[in-house]
mmCIF file of the C-alpha atoms, coordinates in Angstrom:
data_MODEL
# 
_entry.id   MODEL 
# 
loop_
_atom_site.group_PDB 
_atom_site.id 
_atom_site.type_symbol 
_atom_site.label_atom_id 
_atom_site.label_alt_id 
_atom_site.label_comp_id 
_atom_site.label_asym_id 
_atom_site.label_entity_id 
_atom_site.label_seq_id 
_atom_site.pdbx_PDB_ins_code 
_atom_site.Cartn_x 
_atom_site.Cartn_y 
_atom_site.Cartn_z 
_atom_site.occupancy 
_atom_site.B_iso_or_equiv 
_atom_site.pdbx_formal_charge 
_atom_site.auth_seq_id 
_atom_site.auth_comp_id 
_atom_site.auth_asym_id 
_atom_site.auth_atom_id 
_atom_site.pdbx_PDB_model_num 
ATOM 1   C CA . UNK A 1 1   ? 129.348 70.880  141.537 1.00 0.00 ? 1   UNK A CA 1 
ATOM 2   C CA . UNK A 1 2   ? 126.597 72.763  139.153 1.00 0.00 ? 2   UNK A CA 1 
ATOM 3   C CA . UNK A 1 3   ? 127.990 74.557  135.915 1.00 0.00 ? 3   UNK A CA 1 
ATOM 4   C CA . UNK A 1 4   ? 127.986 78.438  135.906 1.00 0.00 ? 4   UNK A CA 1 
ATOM 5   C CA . UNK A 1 5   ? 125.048 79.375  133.783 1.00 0.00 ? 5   UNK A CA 1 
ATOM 6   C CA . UNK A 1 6   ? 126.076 81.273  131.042 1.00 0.00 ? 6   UNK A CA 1 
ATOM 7   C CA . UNK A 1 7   ? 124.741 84.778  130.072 1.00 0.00 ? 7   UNK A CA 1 
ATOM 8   C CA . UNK A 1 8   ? 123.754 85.739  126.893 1.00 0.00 ? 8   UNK A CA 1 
ATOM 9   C CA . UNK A 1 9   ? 125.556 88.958  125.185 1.00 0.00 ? 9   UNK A CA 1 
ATOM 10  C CA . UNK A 1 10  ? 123.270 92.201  125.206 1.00 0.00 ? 10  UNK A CA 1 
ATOM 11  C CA . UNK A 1 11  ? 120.993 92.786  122.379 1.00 0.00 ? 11  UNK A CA 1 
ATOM 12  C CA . UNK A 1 12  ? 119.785 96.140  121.839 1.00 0.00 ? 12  UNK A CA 1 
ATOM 13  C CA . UNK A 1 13  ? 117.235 94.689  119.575 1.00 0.00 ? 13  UNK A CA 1 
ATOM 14  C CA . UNK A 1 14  ? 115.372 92.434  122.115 1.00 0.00 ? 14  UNK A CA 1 
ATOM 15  C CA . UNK A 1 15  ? 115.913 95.162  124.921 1.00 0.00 ? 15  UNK A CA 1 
ATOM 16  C CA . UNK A 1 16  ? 112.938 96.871  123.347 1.00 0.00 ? 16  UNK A CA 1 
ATOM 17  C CA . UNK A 1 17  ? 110.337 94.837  121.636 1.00 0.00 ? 17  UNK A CA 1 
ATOM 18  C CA . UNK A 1 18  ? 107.133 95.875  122.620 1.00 0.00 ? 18  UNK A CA 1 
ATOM 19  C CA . UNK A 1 19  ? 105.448 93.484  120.251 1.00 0.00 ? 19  UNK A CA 1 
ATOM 20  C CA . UNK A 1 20  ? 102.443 91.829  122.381 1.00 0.00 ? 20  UNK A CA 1 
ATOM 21  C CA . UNK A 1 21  ? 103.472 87.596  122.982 1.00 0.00 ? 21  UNK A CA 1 
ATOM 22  C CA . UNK A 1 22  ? 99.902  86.856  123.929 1.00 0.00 ? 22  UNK A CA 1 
ATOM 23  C CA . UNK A 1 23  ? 97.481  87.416  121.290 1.00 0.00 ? 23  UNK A CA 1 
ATOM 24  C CA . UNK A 1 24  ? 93.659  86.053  122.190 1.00 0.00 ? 24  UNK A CA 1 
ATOM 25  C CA . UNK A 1 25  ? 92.547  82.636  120.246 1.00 0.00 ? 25  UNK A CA 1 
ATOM 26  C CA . UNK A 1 26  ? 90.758  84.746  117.756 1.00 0.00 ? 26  UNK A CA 1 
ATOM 27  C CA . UNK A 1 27  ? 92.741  87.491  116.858 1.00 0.00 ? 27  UNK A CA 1 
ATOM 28  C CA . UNK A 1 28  ? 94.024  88.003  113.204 1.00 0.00 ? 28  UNK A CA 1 
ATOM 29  C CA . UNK A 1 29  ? 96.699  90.122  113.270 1.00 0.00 ? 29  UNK A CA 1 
ATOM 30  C CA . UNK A 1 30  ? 99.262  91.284  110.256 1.00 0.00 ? 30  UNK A CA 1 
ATOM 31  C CA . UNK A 1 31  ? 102.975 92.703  110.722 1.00 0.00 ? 31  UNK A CA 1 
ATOM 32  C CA . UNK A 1 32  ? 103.200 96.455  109.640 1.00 0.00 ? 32  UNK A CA 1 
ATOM 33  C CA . UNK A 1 33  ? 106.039 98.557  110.140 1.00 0.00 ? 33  UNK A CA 1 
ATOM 34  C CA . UNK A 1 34  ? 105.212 101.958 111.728 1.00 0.00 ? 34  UNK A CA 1 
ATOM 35  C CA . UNK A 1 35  ? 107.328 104.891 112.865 1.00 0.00 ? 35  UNK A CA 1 
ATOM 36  C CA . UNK A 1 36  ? 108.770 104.687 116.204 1.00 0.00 ? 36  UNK A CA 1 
ATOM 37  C CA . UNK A 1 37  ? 107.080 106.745 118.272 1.00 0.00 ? 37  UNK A CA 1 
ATOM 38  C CA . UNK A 1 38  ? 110.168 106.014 121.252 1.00 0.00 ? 38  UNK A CA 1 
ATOM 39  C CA . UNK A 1 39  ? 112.669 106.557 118.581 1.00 0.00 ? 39  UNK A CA 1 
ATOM 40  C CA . UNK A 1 40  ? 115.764 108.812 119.000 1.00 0.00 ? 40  UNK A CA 1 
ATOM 41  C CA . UNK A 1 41  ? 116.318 109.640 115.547 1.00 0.00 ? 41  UNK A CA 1 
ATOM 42  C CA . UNK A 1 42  ? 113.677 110.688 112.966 1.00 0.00 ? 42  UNK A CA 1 
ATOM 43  C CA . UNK A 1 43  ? 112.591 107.916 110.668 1.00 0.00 ? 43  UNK A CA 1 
ATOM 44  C CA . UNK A 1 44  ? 113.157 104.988 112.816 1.00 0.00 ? 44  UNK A CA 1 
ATOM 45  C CA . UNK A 1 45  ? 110.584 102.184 112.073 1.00 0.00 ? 45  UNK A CA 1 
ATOM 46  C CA . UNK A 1 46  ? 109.370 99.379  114.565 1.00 0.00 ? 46  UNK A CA 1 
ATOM 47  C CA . UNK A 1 47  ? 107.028 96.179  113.610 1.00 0.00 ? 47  UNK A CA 1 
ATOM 48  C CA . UNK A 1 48  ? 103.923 96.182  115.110 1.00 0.00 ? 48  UNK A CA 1 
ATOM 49  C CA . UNK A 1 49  ? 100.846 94.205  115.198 1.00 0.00 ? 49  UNK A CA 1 
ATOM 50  C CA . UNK A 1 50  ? 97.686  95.891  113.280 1.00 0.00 ? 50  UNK A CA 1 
ATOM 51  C CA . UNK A 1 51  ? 94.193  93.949  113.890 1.00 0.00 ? 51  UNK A CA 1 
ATOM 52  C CA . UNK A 1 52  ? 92.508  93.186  110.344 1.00 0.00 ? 52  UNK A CA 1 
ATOM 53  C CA . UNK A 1 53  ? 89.345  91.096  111.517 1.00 0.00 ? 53  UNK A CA 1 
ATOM 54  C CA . UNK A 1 54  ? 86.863  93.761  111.248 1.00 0.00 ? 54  UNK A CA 1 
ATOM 55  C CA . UNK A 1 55  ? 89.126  95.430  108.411 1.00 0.00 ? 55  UNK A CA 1 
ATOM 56  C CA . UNK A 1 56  ? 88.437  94.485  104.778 1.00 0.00 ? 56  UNK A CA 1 
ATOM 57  C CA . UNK A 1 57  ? 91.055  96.842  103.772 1.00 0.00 ? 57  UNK A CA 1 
ATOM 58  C CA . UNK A 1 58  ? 93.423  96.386  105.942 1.00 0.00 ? 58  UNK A CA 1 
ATOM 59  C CA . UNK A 1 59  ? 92.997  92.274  105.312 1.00 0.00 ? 59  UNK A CA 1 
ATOM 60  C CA . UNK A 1 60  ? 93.108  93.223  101.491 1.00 0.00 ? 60  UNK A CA 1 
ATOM 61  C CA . UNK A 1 61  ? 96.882  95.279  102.100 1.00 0.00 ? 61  UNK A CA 1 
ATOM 62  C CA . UNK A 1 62  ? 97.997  92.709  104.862 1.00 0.00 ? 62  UNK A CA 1 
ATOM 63  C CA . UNK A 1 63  ? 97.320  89.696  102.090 1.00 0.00 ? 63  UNK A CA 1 
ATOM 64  C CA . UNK A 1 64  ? 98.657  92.232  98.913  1.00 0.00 ? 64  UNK A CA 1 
ATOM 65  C CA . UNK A 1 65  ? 95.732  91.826  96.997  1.00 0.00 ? 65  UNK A CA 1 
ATOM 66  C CA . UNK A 1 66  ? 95.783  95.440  96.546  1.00 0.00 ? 66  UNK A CA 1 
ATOM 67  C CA . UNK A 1 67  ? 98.801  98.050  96.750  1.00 0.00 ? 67  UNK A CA 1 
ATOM 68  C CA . UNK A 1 68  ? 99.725  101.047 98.767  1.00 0.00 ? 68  UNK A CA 1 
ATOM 69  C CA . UNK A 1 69  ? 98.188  103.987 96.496  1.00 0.00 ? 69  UNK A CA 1 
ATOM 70  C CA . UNK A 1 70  ? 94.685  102.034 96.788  1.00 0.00 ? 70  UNK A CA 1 
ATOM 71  C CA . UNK A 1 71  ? 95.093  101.226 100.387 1.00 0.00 ? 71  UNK A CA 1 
ATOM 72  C CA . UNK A 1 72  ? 95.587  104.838 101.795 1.00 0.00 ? 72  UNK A CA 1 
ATOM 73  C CA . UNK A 1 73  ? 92.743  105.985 98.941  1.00 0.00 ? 73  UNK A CA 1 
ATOM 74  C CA . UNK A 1 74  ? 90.464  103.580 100.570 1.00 0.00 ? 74  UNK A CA 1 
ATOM 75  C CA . UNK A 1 75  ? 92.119  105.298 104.420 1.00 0.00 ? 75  UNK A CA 1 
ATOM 76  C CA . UNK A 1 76  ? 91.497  108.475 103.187 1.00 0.00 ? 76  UNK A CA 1 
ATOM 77  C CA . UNK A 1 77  ? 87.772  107.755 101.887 1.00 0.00 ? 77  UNK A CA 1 
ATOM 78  C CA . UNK A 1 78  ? 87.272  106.260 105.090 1.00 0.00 ? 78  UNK A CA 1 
ATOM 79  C CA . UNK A 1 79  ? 88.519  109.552 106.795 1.00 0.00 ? 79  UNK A CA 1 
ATOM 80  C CA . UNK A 1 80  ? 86.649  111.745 105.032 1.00 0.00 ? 80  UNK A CA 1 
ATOM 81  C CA . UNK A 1 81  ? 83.050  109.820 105.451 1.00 0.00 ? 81  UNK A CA 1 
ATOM 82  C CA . UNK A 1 82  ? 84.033  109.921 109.372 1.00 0.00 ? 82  UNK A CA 1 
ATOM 83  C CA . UNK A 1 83  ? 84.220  113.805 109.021 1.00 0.00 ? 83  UNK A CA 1 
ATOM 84  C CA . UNK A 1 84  ? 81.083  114.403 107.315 1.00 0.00 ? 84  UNK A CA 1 
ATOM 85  C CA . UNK A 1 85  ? 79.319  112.124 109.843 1.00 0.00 ? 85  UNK A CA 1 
ATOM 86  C CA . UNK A 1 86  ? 80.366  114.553 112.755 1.00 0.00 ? 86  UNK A CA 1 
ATOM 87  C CA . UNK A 1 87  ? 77.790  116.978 111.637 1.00 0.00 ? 87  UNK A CA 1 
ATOM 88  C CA . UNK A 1 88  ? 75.019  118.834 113.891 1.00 0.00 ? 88  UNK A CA 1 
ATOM 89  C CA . UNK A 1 89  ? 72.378  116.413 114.442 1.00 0.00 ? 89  UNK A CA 1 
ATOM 90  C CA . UNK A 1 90  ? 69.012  116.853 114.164 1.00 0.00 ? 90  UNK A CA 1 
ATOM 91  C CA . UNK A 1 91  ? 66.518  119.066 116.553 1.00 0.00 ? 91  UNK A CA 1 
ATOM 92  C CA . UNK A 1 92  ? 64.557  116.436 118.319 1.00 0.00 ? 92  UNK A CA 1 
ATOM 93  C CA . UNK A 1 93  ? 60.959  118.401 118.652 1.00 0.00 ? 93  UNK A CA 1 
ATOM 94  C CA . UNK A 1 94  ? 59.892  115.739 120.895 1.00 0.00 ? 94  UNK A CA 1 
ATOM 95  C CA . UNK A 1 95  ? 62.070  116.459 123.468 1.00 0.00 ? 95  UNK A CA 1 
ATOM 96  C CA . UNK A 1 96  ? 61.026  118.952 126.131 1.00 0.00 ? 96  UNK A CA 1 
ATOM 97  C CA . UNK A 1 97  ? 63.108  122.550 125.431 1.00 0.00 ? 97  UNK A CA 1 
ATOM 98  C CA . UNK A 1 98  ? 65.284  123.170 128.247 1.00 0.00 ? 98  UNK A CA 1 
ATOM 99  C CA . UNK A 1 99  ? 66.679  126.542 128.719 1.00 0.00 ? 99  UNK A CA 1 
ATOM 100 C CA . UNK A 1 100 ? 70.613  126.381 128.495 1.00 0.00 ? 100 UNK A CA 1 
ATOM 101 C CA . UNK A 1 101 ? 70.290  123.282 126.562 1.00 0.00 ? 101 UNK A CA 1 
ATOM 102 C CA . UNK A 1 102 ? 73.329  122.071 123.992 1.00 0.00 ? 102 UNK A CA 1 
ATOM 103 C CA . UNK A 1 103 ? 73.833  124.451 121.100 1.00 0.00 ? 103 UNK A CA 1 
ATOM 104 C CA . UNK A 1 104 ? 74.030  122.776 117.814 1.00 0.00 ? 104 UNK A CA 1 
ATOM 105 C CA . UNK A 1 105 ? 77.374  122.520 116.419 1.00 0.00 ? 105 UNK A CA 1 
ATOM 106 C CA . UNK A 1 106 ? 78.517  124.818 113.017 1.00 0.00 ? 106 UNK A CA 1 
ATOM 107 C CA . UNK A 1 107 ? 79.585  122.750 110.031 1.00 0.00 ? 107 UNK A CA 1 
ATOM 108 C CA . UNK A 1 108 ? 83.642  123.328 110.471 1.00 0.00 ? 108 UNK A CA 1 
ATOM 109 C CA . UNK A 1 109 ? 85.651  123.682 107.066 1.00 0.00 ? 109 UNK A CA 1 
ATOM 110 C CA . UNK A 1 110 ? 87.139  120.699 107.506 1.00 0.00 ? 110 UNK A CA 1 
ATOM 111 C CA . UNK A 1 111 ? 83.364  119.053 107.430 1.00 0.00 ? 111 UNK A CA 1 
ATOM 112 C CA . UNK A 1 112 ? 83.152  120.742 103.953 1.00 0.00 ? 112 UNK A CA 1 
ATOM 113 C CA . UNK A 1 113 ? 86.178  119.785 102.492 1.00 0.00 ? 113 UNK A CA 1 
ATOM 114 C CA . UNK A 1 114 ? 85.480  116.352 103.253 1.00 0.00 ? 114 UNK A CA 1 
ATOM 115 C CA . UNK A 1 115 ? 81.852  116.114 102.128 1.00 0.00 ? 115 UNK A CA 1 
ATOM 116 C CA . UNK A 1 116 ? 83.103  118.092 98.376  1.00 0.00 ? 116 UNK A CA 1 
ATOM 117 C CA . UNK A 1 117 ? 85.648  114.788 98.429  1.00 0.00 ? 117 UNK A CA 1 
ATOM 118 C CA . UNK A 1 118 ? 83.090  112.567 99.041  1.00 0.00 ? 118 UNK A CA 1 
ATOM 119 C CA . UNK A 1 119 ? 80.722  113.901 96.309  1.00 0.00 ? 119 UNK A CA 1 
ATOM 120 C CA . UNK A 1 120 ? 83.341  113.962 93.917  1.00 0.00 ? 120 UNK A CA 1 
ATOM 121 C CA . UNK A 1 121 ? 84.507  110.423 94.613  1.00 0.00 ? 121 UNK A CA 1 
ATOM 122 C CA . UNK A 1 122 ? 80.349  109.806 94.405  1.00 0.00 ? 122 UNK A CA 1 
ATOM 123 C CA . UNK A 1 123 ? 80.520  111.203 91.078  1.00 0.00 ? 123 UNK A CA 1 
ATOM 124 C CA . UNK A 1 124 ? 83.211  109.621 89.770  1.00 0.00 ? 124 UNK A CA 1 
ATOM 125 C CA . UNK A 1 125 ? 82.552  106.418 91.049  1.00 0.00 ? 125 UNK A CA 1 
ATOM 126 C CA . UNK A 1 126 ? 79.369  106.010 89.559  1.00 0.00 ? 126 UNK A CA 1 
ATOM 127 C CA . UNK A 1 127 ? 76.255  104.848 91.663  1.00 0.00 ? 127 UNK A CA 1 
ATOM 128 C CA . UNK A 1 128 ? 77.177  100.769 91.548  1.00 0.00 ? 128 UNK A CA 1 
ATOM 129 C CA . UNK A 1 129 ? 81.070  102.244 92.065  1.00 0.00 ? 129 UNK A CA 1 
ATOM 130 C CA . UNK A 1 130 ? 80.208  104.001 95.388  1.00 0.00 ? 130 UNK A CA 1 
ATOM 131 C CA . UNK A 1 131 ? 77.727  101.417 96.825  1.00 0.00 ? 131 UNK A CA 1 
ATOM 132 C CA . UNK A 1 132 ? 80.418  99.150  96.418  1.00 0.00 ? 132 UNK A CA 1 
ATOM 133 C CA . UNK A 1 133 ? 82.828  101.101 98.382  1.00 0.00 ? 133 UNK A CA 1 
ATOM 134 C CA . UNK A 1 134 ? 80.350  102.030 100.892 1.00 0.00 ? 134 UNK A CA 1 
ATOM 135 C CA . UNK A 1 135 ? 79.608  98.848  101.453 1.00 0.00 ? 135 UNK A CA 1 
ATOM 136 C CA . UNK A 1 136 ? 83.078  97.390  101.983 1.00 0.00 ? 136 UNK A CA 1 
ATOM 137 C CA . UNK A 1 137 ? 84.743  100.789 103.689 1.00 0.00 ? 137 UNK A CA 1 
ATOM 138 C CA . UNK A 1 138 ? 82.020  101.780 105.512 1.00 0.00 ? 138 UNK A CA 1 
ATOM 139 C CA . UNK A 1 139 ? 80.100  98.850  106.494 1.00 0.00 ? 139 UNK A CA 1 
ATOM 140 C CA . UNK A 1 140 ? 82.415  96.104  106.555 1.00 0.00 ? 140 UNK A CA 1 
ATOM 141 C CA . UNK A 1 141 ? 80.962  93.974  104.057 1.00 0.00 ? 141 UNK A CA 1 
ATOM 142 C CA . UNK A 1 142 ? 83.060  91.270  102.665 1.00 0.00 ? 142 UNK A CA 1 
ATOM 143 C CA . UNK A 1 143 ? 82.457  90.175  98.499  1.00 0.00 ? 143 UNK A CA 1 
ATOM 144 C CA . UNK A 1 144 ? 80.298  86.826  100.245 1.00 0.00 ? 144 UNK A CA 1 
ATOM 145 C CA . UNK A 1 145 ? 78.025  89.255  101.938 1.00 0.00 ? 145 UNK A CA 1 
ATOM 146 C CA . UNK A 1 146 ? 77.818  91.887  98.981  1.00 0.00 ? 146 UNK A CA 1 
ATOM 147 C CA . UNK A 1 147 ? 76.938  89.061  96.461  1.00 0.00 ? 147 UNK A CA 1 
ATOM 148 C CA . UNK A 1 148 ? 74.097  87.766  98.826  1.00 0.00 ? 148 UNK A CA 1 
ATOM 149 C CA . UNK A 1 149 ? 72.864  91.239  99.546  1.00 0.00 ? 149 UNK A CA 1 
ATOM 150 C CA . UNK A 1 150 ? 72.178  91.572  95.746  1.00 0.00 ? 150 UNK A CA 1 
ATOM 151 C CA . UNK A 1 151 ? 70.984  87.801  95.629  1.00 0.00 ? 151 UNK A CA 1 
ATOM 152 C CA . UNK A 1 152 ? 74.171  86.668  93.276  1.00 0.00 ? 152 UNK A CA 1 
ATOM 153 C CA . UNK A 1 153 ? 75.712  83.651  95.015  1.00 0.00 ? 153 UNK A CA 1 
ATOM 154 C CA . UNK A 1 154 ? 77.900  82.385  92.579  1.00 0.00 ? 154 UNK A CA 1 
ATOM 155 C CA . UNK A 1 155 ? 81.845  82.819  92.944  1.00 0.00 ? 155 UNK A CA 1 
ATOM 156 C CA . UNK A 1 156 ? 81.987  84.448  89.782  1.00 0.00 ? 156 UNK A CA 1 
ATOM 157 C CA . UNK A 1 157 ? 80.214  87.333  90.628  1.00 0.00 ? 157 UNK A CA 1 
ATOM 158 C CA . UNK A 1 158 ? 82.362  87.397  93.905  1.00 0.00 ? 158 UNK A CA 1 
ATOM 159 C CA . UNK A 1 159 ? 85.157  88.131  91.421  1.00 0.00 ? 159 UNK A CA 1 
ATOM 160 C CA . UNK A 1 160 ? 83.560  90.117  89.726  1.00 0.00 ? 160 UNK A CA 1 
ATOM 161 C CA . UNK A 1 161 ? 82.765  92.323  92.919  1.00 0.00 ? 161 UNK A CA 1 
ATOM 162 C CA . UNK A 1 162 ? 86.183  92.057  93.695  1.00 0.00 ? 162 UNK A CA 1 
ATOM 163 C CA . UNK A 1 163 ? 87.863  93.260  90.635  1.00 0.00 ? 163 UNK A CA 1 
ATOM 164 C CA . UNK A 1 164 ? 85.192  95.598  90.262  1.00 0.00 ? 164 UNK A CA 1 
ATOM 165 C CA . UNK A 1 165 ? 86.147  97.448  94.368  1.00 0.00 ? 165 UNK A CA 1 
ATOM 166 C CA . UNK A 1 166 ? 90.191  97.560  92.544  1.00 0.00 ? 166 UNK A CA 1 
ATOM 167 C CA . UNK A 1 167 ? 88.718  99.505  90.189  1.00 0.00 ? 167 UNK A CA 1 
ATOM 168 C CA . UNK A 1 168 ? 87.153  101.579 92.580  1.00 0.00 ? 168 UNK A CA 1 
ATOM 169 C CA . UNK A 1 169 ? 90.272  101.547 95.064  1.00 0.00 ? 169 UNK A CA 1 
ATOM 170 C CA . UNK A 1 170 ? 92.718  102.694 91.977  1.00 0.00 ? 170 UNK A CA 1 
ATOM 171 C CA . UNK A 1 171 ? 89.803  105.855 91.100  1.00 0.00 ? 171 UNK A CA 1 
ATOM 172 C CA . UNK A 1 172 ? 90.152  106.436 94.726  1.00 0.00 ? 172 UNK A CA 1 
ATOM 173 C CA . UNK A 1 173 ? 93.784  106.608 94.923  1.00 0.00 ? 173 UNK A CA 1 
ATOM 174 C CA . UNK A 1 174 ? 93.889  109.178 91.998  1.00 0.00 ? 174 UNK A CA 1 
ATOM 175 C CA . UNK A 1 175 ? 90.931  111.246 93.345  1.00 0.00 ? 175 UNK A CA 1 
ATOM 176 C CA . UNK A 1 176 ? 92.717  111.580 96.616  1.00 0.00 ? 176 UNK A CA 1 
ATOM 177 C CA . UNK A 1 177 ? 96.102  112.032 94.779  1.00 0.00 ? 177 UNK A CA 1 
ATOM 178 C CA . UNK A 1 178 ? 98.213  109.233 95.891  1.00 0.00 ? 178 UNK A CA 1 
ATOM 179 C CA . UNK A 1 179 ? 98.232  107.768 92.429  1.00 0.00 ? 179 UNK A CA 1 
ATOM 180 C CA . UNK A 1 180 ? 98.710  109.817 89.021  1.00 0.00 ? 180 UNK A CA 1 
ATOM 181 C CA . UNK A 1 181 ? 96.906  108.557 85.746  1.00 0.00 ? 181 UNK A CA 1 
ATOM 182 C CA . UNK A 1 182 ? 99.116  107.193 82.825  1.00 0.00 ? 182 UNK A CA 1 
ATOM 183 C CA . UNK A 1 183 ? 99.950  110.030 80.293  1.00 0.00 ? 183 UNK A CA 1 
ATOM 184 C CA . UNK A 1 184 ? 99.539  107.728 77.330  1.00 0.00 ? 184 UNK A CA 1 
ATOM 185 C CA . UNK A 1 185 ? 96.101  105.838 76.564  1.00 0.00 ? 185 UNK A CA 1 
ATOM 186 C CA . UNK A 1 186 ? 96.588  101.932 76.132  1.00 0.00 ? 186 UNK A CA 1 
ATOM 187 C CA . UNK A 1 187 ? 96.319  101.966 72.511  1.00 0.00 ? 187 UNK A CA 1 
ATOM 188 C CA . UNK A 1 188 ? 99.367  103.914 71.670  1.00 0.00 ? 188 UNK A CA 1 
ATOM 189 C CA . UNK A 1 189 ? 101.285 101.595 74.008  1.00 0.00 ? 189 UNK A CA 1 
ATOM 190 C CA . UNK A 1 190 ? 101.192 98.776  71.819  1.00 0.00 ? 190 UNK A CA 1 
ATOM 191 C CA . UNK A 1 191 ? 103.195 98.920  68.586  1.00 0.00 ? 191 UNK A CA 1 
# 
């Protein structure tokens, strides 16, 4: 006579993972905890899956070569350049004028904010500074392609590209006020 099978206790854990089990062959994927957006009290977290193969920054955070402050500076640049780009376009004069045609859009305040952000970070970043972070935020770059763009192949100056976006990730990340500057200059430090 077969055995009974036996049933495994309920756990309220497994009941509701919504974590994907079949990821394509070339997905890179890193664990991030979120806020439950099913959640029944406030503050409950999940794990979830964030893609990072088009996302230097997110591959950066995901492999903690960089910390939190710099990672939502970097967001938050990122944010702000995808404001200003929202703009009114353009008249195209070669286009033939059709009455009732699309208005062009006002420059909202939020536009504004975004693009004083931007030239500040501009500023402060210097003009190497914000190509830098243009190129990696914006673009996608990685430090391979940014050292063949400027014809520097070597893996020191990969380095140096690399130390040189932390820099600009950490001015970023006090620009956009998720990091505050040390009172006390390095030289008095030391004793």
């Amino acid at each position: 006579m077969p055995r009974a099978k036996r049933r495994n206790p309920h756990d309220p854990a497994r009941a509701h993972d919504r974590r994907s089990q079949d990821l394509p062959c070339n997905a890179e994927v890193a664990a991030v905890e979120v806020d439950d957006p099913l959640g029944l009290e406030p503050g409950e977290k999940i794990v979830a899956l964030r893609s990072i193969r088009n996302d230097p920054l997110g591959r950066l955070h995901a492999h903690h070569q960089i910390d939190d402050a710099q990672y939502r500076g970097g967001r938050a640049f990122q944010d702000d350049w995808e404001k200003a780009q929202r703009g009114p376009r353009a008249v195209d004069t070669t286009r033939e004028f059709v009455d009732g045609g699309e208005r062009r859009e006002p420059i909202t305040e939020g536009q504004r904010r975004a693009v004083l952000r931007l030239n500040r970070a501009e500023h402060e970043l210097g003009a190497d500074g914000s190509m830098l972070v243009h190129d990696v935020l914006i673009l996608g770059m990685t430090m391979e392609q940014i050292a063949q763009r400027r014809e520097l192949r070597t893996q020191r100056w990969q380095d140096y590209f690399a130390r040189r976006l932390k820099e600009c990730l950490d001015r970023l990340a006090l620009i956009y006020g998720f990091a505050t500057a040390h009172p006390l200059p390095a030289k008095s430090l030391r004793r």
